[in-house]
VMD Tcl script that draws the C-alpha trace (Angstrom):
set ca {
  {96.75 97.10 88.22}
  {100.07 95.86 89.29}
  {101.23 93.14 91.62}
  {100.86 94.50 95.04}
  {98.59 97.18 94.18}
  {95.71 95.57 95.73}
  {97.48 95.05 99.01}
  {98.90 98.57 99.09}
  {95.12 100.15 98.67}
  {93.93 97.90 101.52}
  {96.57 99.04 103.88}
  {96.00 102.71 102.90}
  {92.05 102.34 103.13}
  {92.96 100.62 106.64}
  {95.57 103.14 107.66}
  {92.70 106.08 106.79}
  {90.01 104.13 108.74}
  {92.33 103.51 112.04}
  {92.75 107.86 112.15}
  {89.07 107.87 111.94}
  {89.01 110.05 109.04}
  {85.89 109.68 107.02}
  {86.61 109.50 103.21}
  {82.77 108.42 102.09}
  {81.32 111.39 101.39}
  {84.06 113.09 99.61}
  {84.78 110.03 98.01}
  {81.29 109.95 96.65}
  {81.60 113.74 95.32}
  {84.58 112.90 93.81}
  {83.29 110.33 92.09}
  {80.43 111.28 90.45}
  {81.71 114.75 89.58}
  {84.13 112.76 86.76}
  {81.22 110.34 86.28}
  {78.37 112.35 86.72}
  {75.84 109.92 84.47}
  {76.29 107.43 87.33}
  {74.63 109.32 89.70}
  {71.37 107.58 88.66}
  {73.05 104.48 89.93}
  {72.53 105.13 93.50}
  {69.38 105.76 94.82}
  {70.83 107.83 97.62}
  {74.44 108.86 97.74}
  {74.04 109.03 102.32}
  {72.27 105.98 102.06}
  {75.01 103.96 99.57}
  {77.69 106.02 102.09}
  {76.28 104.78 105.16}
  {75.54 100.87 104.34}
  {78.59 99.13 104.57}
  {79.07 100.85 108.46}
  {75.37 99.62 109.25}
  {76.31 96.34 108.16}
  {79.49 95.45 110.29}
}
mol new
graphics top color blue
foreach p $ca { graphics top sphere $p radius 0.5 }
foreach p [lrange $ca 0 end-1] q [lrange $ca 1 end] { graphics top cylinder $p $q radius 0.2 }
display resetview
């Protein structure tokens, strides 16, 4: 990563958020169809999806 590059993902993760368009899910598929041995990493793909909104 580059200088800034940090700082430009926040503001587009933040930008997606404040539309109210849900990216966990898809993000999720995305994910572990290139990584698809990590799956066993999370118990529950809804579950790991949901958490961080239960928790704020």
């Amino acid at each position: 990563m580059r200088d800034g590059d940090a700082a430009l993902m926040e503001a587009s993760l933040i930008a997606v958020a404040d539309a109210g368009i849900d990216i966990r899910l898809p993000l999720f598929e995305r994910f572990l169809a290139a990584f698809p041995e990590r799956r066993a990493s999370f118990i529950s793909v809804d579950a790991s999806a949901v958490a961080p909104q239960l928790a704020g």
